[in-house]
C-alpha positions as CSV (number, residue, x, y, z in Angstrom):
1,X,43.6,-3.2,-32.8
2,X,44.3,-5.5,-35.6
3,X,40.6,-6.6,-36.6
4,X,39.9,-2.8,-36.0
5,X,42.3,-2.6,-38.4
6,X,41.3,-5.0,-41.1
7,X,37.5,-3.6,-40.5
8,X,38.7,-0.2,-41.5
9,X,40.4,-1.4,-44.4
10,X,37.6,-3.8,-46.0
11,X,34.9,-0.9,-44.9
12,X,37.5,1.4,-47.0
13,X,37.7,-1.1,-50.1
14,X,34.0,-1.8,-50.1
15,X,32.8,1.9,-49.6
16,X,36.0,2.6,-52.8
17,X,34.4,-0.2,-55.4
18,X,30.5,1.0,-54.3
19,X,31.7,4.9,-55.3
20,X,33.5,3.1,-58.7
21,X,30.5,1.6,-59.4
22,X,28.2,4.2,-59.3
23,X,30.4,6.3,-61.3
24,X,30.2,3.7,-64.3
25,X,26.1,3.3,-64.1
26,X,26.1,7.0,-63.3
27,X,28.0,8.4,-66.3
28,X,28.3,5.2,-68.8
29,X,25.1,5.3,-71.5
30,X,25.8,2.8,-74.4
31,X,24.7,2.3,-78.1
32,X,22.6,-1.5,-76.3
33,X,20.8,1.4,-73.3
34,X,19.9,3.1,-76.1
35,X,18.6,0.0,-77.9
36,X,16.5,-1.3,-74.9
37,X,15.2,1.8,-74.3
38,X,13.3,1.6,-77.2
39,X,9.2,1.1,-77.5
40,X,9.6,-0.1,-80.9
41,X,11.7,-0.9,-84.1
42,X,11.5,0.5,-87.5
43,X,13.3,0.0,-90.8
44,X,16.9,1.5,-91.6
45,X,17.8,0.4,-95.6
46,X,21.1,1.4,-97.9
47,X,20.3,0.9,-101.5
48,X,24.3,0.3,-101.7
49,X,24.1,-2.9,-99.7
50,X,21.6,-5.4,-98.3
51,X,21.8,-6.0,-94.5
52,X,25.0,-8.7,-94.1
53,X,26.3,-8.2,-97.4
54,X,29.6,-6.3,-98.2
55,X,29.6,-2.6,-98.1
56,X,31.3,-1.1,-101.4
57,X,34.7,0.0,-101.4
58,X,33.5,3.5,-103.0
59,X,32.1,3.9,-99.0
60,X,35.4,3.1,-96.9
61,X,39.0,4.5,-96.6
62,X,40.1,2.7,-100.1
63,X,37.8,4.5,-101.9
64,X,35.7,8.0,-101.8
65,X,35.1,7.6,-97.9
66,X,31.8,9.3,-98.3
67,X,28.6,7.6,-96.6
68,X,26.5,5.1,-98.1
69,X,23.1,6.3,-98.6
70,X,20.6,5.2,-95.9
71,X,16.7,5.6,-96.3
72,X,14.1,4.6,-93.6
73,X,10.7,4.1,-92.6
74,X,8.1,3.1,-90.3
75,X,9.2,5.8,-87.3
76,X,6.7,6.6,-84.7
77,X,4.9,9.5,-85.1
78,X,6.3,12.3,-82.3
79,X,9.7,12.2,-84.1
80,X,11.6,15.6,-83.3
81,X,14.9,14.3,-84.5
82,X,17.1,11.1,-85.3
83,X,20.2,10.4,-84.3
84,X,22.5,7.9,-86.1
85,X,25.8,6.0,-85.0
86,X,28.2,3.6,-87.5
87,X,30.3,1.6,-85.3
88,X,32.8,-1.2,-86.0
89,X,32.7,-4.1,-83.5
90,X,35.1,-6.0,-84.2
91,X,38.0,-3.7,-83.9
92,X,41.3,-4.6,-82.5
93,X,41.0,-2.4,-79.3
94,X,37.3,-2.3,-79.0
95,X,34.2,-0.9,-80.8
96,X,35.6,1.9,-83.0
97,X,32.9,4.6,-83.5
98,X,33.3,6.2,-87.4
99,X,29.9,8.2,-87.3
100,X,28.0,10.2,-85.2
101,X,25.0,12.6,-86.6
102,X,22.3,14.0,-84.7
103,X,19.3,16.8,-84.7
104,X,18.8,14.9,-87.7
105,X,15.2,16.7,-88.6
106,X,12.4,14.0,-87.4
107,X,10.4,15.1,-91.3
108,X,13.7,14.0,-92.9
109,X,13.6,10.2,-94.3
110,X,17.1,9.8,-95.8
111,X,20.4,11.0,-94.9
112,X,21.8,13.6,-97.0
113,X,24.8,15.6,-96.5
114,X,24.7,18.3,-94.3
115,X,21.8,17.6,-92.4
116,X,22.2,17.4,-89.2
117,X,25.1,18.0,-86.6
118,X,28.3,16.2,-86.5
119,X,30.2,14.8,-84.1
120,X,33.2,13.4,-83.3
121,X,34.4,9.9,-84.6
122,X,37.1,7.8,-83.0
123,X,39.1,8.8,-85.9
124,X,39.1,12.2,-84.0
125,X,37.0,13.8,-86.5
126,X,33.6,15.1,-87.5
127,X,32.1,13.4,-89.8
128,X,32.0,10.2,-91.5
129,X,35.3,7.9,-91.3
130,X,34.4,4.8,-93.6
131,X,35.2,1.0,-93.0
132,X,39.5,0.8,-93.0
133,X,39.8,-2.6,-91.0
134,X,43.7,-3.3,-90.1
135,X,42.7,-6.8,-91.2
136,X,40.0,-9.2,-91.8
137,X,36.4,-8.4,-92.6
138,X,34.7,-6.3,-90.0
139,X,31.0,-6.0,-89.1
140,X,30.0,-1.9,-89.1
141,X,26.6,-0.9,-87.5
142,X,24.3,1.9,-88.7
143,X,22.0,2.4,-85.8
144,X,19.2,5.0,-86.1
145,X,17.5,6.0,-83.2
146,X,13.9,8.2,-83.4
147,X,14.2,10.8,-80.4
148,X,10.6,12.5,-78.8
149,X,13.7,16.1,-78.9
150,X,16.5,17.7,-80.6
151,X,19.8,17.1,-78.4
152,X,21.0,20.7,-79.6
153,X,24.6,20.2,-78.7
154,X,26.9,22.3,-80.8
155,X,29.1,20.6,-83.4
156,X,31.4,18.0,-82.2
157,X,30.2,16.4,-79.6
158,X,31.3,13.2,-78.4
159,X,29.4,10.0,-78.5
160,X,29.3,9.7,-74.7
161,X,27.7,13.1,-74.3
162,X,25.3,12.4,-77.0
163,X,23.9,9.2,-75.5
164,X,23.9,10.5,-71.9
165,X,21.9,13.6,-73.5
166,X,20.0,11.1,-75.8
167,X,18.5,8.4,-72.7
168,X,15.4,9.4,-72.0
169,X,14.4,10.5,-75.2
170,X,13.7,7.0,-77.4
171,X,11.0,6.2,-79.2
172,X,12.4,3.9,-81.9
173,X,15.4,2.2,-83.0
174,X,16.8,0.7,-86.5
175,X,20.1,-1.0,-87.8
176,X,21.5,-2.4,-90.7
177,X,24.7,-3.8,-91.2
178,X,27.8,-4.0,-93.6
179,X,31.2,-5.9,-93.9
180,X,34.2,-4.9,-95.0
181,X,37.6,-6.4,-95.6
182,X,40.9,-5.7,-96.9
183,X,42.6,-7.7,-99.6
């Protein structure tokens, strides 16, 4: 009765983690999925900062908060829309998302205000949340990904739902990247 017992129990445990597991590949996209599922690369520039270098305080929570302009080139012909992620690394309690914008139009080569739909930032908000590290000088990635369609999901959507809507769908990705400390 006891090893019955103990069977039952590690079948239990073992049949428990295989259902957790599949939940996590099931439902879990990420920003790298994205990224590998990629056929190529193409170029993602900001005028206001070279790749590495710091971002401008005009672009984060000390200053005007607005975006940095971003220009880009190179993207595969087939392009129905972009879709384009900021996200801070290095955050205290993980990567911090501050933009999400997608249905970008796949003719459009720069971002410009207003185009394309909004969703939500860890900030809690649509929109763009700028650079505001508690301390030290952060890393924040613009990642632009070419998609072969539009994700047409309403304003607001969460970055999880994008990327789970978004797999499938790359042709191309591109990044650049800012720092940004406090003094």
């Amino acid at each position: 009765m006891r090893r019955y017992l103990l069977f039952a129990i590690t079948a239990a445990a073992v049949a428990a983690v295989g259902f957790l597991a599949l939940l996590r590949v099931g439902g879990g996209v990420s920003i790298d999925d994205l990224k590998a599922e990629a056929k190529t690369t193409f170029t993602l520039e900001s005028p206001d900062f070279r790749y590495g270098e710091a971002i401008p305080a005009a672009f984060t929570c000390d200053g005007l908060n607005e975006p940095p302009a971003l220009r880009w080139r190179g993207q595969p012909e087939g392009t129905a829309s972009y879709l384009l992620v900021m996200y801070d690394p290095d955050a205290p309690g993980g990567t911090f998302t501050h933009w999400v914008v997608y249905d970008i139009p796949g003719s459009v080569t720069e971002y410009q205000p207003g185009v394309g739909v909004s969703g939500l930032n860890d900030f809690g908000r649509r929109g763009y949340g700028g650079p505001c590290p508690p301390s030290g000088t952060h890393r924040y990635f613009f990642v632009l990904f070419a998609l072969d369609t539009r994700l047409d999901l309403g304003e607001g959507a969460r970055l999880g739902d994008v990327l789970r809507a978004a797999k499938g769908h790359v042709l191309a990705v591109a990044e650049t990247m800012g720092r940004y400390g406090r003094g």
